[in-house]
C-alpha positions as YAML, in Angstrom:
chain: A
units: angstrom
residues:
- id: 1
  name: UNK
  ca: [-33.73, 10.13, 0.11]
- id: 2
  name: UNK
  ca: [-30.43, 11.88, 0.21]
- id: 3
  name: UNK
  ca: [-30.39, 15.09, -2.28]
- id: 4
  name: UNK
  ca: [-28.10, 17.50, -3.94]
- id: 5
  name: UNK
  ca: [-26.82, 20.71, -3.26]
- id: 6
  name: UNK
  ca: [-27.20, 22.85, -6.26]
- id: 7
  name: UNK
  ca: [-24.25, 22.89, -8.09]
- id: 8
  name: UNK
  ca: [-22.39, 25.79, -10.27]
- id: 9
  name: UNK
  ca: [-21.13, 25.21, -13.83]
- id: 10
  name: UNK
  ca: [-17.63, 25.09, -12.53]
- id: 11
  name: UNK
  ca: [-18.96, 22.10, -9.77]
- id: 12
  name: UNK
  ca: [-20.93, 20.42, -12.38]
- id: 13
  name: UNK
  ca: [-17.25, 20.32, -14.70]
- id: 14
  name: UNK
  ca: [-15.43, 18.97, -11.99]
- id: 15
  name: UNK
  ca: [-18.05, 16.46, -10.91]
- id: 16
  name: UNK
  ca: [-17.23, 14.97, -14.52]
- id: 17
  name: UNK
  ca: [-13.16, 15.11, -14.23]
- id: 18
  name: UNK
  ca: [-13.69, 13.13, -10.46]
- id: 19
  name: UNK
  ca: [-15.55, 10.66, -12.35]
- id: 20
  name: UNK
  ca: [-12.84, 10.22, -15.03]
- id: 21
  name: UNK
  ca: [-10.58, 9.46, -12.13]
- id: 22
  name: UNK
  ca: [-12.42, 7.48, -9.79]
- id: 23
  name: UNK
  ca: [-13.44, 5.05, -12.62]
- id: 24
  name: UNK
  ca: [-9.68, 5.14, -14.41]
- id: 25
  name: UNK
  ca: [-7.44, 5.76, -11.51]
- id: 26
  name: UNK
  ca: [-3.84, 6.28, -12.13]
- id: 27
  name: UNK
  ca: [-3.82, 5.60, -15.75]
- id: 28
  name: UNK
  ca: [-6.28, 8.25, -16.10]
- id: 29
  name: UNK
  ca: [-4.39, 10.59, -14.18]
- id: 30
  name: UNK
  ca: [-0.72, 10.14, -16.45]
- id: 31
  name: UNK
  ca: [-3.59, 10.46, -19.44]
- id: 32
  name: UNK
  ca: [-3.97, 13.95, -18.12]
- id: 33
  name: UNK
  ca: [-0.17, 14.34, -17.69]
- id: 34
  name: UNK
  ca: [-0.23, 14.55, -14.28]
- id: 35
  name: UNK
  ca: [2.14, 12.71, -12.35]
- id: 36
  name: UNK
  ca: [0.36, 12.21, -9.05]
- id: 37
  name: UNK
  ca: [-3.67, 12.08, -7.62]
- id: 38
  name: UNK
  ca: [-2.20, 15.74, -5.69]
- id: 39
  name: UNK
  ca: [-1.15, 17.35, -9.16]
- id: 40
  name: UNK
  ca: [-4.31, 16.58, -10.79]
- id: 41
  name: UNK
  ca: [-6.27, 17.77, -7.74]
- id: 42
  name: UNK
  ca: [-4.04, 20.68, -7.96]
- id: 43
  name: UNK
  ca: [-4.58, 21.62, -11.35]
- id: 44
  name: UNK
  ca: [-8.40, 20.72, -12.27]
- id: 45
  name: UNK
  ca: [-9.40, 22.41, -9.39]
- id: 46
  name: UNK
  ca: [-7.01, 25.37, -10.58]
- id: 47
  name: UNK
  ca: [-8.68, 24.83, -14.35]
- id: 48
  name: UNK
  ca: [-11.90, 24.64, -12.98]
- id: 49
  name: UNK
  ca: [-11.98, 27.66, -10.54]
- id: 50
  name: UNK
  ca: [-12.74, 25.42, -7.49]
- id: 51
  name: UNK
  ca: [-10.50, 23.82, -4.46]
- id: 52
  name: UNK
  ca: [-8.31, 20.63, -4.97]
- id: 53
  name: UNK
  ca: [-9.87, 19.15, -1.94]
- id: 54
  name: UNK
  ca: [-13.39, 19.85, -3.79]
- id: 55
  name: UNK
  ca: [-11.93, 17.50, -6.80]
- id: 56
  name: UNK
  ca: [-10.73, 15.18, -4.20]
- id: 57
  name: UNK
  ca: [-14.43, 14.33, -2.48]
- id: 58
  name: UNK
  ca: [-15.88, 14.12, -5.32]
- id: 59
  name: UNK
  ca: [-13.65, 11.61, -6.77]
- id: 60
  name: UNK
  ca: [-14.39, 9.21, -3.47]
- id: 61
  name: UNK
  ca: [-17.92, 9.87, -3.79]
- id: 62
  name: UNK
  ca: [-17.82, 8.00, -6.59]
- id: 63
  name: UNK
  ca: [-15.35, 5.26, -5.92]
- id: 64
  name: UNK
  ca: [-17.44, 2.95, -4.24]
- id: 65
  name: UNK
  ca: [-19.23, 2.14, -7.59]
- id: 66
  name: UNK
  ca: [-16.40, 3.16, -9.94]
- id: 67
  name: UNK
  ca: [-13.06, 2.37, -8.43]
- id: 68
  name: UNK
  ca: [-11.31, -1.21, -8.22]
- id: 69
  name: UNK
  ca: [-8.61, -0.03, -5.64]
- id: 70
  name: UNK
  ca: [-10.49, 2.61, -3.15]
- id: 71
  name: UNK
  ca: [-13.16, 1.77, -1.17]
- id: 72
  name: UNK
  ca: [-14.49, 5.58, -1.07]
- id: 73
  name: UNK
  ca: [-17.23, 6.93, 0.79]
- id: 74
  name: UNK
  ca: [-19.06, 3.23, 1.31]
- id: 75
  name: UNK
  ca: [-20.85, 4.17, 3.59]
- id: 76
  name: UNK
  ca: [-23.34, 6.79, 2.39]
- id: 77
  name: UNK
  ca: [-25.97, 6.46, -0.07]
- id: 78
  name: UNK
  ca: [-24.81, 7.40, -3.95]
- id: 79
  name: UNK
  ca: [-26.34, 11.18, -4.64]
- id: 80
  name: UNK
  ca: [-28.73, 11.64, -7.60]
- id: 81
  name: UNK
  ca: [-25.99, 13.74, -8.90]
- id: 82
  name: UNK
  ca: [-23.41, 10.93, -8.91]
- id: 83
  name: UNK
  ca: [-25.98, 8.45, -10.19]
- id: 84
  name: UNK
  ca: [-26.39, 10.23, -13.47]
- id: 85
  name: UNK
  ca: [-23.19, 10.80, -14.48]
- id: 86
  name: UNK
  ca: [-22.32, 6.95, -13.98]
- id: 87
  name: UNK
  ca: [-25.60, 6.12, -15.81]
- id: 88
  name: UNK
  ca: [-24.75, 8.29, -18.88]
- id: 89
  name: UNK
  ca: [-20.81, 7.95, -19.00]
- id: 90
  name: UNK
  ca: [-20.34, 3.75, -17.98]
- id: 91
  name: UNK
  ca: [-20.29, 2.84, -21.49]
- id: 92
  name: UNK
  ca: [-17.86, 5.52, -22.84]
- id: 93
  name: UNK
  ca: [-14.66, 4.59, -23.33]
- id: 94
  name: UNK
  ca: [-11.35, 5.52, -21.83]
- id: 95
  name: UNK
  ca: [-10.09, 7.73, -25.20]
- id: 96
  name: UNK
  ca: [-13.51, 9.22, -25.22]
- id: 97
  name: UNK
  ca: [-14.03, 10.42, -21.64]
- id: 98
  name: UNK
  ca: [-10.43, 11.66, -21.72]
- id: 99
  name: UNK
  ca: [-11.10, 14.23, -24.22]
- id: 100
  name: UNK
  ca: [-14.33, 15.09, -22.77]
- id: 101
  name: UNK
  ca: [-12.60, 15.68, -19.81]
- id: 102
  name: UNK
  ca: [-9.70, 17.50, -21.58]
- id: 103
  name: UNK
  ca: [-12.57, 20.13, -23.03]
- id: 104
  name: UNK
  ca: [-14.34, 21.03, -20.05]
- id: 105
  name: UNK
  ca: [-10.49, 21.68, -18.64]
- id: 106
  name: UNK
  ca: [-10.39, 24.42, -21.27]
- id: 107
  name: UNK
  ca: [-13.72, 26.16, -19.96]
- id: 108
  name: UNK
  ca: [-15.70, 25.63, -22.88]
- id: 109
  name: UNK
  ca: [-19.26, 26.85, -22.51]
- id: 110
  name: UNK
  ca: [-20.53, 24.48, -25.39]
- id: 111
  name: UNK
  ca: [-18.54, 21.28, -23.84]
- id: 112
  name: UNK
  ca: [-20.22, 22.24, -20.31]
- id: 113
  name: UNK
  ca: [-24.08, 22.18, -22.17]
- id: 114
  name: UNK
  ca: [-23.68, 18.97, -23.42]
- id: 115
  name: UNK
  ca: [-21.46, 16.96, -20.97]
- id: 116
  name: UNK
  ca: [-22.95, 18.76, -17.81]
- id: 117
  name: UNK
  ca: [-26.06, 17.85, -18.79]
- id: 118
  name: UNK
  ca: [-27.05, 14.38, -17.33]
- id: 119
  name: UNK
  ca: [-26.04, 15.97, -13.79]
- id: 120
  name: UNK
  ca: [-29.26, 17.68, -13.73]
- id: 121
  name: UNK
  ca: [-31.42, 15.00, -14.90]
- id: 122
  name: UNK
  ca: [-32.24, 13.65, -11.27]
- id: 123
  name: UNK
  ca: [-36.25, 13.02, -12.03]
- id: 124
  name: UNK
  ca: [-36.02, 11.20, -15.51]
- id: 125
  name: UNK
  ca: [-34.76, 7.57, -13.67]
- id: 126
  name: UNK
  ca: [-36.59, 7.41, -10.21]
- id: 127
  name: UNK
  ca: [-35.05, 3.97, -9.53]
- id: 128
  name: UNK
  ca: [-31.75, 5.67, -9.03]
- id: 129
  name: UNK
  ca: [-33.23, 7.57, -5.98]
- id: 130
  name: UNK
  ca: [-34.89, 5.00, -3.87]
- id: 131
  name: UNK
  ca: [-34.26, 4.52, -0.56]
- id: 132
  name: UNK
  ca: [-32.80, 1.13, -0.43]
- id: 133
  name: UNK
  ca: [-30.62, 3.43, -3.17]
- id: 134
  name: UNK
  ca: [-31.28, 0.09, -6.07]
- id: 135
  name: UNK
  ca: [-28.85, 1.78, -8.29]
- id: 136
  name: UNK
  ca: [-25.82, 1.14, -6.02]
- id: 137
  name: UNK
  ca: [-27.27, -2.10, -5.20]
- id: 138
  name: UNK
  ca: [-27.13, -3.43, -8.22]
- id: 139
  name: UNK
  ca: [-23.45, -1.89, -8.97]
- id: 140
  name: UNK
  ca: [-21.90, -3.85, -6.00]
- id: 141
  name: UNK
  ca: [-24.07, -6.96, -6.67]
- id: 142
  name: UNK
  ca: [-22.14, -6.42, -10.47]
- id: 143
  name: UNK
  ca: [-18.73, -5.94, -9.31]
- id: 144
  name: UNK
  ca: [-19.56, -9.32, -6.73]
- id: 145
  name: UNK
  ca: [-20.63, -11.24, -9.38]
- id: 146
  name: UNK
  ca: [-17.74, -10.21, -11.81]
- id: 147
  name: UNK
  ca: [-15.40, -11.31, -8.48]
- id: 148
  name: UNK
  ca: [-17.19, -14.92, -8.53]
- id: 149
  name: UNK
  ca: [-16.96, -15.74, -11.83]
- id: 150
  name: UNK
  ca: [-13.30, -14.46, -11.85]
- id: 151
  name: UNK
  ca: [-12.75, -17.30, -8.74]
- id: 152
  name: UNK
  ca: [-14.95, -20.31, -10.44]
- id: 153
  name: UNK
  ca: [-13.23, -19.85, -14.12]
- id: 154
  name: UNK
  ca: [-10.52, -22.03, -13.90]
- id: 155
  name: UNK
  ca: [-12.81, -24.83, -13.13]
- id: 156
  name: UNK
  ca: [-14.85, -24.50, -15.61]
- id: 157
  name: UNK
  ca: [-15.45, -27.22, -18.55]
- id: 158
  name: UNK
  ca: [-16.45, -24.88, -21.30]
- id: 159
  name: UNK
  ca: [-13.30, -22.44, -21.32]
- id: 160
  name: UNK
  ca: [-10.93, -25.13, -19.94]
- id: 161
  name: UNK
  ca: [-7.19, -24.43, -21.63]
- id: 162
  name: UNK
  ca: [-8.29, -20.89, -22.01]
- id: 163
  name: UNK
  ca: [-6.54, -17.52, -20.75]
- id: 164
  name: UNK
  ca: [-8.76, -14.96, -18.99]
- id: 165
  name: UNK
  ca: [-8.25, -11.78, -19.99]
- id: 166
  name: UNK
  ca: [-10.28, -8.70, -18.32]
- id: 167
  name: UNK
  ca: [-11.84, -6.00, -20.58]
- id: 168
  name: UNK
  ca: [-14.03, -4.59, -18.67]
- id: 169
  name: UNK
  ca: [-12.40, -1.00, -19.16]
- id: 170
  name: UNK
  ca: [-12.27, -1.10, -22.24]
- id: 171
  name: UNK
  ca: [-16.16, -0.29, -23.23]
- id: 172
  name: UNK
  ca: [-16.13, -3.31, -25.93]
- id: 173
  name: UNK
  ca: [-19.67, -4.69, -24.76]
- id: 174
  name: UNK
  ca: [-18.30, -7.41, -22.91]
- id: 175
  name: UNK
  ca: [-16.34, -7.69, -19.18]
- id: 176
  name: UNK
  ca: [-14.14, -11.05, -20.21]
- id: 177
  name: UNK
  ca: [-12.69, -12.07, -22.88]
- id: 178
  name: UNK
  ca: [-11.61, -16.22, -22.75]
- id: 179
  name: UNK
  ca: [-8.89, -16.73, -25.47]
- id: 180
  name: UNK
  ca: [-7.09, -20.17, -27.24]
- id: 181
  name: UNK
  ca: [-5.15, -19.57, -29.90]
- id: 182
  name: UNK
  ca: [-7.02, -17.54, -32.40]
- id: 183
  name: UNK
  ca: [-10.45, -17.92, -30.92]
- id: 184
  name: UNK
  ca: [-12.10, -16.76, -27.99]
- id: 185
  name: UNK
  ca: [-15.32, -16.57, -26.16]
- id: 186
  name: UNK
  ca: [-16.46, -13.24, -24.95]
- id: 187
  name: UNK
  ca: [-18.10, -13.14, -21.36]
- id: 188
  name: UNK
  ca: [-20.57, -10.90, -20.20]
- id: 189
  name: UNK
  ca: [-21.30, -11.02, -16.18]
- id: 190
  name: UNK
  ca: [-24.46, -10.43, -14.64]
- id: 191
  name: UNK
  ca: [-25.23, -11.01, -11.20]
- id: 192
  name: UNK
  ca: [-28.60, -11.18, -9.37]
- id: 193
  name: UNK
  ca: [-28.82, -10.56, -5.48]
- id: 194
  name: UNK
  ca: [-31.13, -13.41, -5.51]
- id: 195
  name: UNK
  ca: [-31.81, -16.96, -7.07]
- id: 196
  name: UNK
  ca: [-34.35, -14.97, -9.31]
- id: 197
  name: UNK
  ca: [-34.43, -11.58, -10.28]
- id: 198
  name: UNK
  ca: [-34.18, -9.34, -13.38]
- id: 199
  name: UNK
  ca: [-30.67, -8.45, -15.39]
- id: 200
  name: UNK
  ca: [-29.88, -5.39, -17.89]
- id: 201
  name: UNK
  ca: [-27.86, -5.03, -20.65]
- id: 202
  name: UNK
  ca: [-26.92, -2.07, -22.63]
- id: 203
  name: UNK
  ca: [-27.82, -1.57, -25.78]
- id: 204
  name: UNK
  ca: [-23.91, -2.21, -26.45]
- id: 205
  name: UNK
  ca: [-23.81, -5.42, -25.08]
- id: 206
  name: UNK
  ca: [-26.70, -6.85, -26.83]
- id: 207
  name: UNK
  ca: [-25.84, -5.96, -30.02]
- id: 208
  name: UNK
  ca: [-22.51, -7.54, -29.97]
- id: 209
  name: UNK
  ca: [-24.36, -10.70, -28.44]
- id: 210
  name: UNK
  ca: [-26.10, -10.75, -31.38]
- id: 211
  name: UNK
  ca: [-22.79, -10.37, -33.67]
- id: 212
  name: UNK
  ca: [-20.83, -12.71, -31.86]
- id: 213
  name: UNK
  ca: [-23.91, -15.37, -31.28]
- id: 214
  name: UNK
  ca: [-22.30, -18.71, -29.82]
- id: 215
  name: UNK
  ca: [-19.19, -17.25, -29.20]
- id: 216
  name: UNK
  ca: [-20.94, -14.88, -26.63]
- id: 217
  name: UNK
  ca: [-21.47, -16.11, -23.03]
- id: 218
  name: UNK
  ca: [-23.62, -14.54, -20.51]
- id: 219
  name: UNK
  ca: [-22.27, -15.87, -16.94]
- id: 220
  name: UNK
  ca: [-25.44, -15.48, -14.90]
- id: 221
  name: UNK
  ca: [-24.30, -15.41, -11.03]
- id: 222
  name: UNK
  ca: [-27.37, -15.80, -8.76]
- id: 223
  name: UNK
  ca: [-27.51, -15.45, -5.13]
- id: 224
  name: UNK
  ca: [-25.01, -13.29, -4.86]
- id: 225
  name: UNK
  ca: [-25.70, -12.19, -1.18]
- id: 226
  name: UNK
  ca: [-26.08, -15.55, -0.13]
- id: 227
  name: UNK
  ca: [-24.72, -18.64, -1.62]
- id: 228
  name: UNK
  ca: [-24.01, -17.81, -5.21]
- id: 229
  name: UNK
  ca: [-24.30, -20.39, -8.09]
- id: 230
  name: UNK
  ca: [-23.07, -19.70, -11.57]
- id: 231
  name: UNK
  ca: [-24.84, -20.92, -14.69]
- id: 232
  name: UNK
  ca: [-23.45, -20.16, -18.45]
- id: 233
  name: UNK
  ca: [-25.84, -19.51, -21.38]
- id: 234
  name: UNK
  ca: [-24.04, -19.14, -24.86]
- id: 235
  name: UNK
  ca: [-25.62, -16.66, -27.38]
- id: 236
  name: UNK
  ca: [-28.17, -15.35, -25.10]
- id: 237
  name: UNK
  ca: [-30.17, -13.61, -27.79]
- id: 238
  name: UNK
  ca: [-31.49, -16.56, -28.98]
- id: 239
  name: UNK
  ca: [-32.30, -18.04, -25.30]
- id: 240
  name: UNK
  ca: [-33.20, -15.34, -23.16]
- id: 241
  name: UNK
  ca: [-35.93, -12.87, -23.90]
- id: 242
  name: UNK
  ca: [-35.98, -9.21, -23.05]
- id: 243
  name: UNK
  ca: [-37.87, -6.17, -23.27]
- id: 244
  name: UNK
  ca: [-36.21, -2.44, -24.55]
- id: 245
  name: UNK
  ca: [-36.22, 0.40, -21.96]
- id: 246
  name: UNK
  ca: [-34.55, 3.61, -23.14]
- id: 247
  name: UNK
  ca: [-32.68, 6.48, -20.54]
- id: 248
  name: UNK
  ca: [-30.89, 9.49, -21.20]
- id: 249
  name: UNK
  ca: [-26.79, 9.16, -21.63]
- id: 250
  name: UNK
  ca: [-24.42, 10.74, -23.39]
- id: 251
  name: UNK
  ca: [-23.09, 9.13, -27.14]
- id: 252
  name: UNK
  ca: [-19.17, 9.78, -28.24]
- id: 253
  name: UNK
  ca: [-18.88, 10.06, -32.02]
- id: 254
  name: UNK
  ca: [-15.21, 10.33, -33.41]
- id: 255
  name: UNK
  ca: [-15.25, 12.82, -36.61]
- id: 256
  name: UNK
  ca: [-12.43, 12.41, -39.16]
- id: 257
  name: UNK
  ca: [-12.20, 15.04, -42.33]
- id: 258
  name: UNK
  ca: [-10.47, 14.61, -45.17]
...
């Protein structure tokens, strides 16, 4: 089982910024207003009291199960540490991590409590620390499946005519969204390394497959290691049945007053 170094509070900030740019890449750097990956190394490690390389290697620690464009450190097994964070931040959207981001930048002692804290929670999910490391496991066997379906849509029957439009960034509860006209089916991706196996989805997902009923599609992709097969089930709340399991994560609330 690989472990963690104990971390500082100014580590434990910075672990969180690296995550916001592994998982948004360039677009979350000009977010930042940074221009390049060097300024914002430069200047969250500045803001943060710790080295730019430091921001760096954290950033490709988590790319192999955030990034779409660098490979990272794939060969080493994800750190408790690492595994958290993605666990309690994956659904959060772009405009949300960016300020949360933007406040630990300022050194606030109250944003570090709260958005710090799933770093430290390495004995709540002991799947995450296995040895065959299941967490990461399942990530790539995720992003695999997602490449599949993306290669067998255009063949298939059910969304023929339709555009495919990717939204998996956008933290909607959904990865695809397959569009005519004025209508569209929304496309959720699961993949299993197997022909049988179990899936999750958040809590997210399944409550807009329960708004969107028929017009939501889970795209089940089994055997992804081997020879993969892909079999669509429209409004799986009323097909598939599944069992609640709570874990810790941060929630983003917007406030307005008036």
């Amino acid at each position: 089982m690989m472990t963690d170094s104990p971390m500082d509070e100014s580590h434990q900030r910075t672990l969180i910024a690296a995550y916001f740019l592994s998982r948004f890449d360039r677009k979350g750097v000009k977010a930042l207003g940074y221009e390049s990956f060097s300024e914002a190394f430069e200047k969250i490690g500045e803001a943060m009291g710790v080295k730019p390389a430091t921001v760096k290697h954290m950033r490709d620690s988590f790319d192999p199960y955030c990034s779409q464009v660098r490979v990272g450190w794939y060969q080493r097994k994800i750190l408790p540490s690492r595994a958290n964070v993605i666990q309690a931040y994956s659904e959060t959207s772009e405009a949300g991590m960016l300020e949360i981001v933007r406040e630990l930048l300022t050194g606030s002692q109250a944003a570090t409590e709260i958005y710090t804290a799933p770093i430290l929670r390495v004995s709540s999910n002991i799947d995450l620390l296995e040895e065959d490391n299941a967490f990461a496991n399942r990530l790539r066997t995720g992003e695999k499946a997602e490449e599949y379906f993306i290669q067998r849509f255009p063949e298939l029957s059910m969304f023929q005519g339709r555009k495919l439009d990717d939204t998996r960034k956008l933290g909607i509860g959904f990865d695809f969204r397959a569009t005519l006209s004025d209508s569209y089916y929304a496309i959720e991706v699961k993949g299993l390394r197997e022909a049988t196996g179990s899936i999750s989805f958040t809590d997210k997902e399944w409550s807009v497959a329960h708004i969107l009923e028929d017009t939501f599609v889970l795209a089940l992709v089994r055997s992804v290691g081997s020879q993969p097969s892909l079999e669509l089930i429209p409004n799986p709340t009323r097909h598939i049945e599944v069992t609640m399991k709570t874990i810790e994560s941060v929630s983003v609330y917007w406030n307005a007053r008036f």
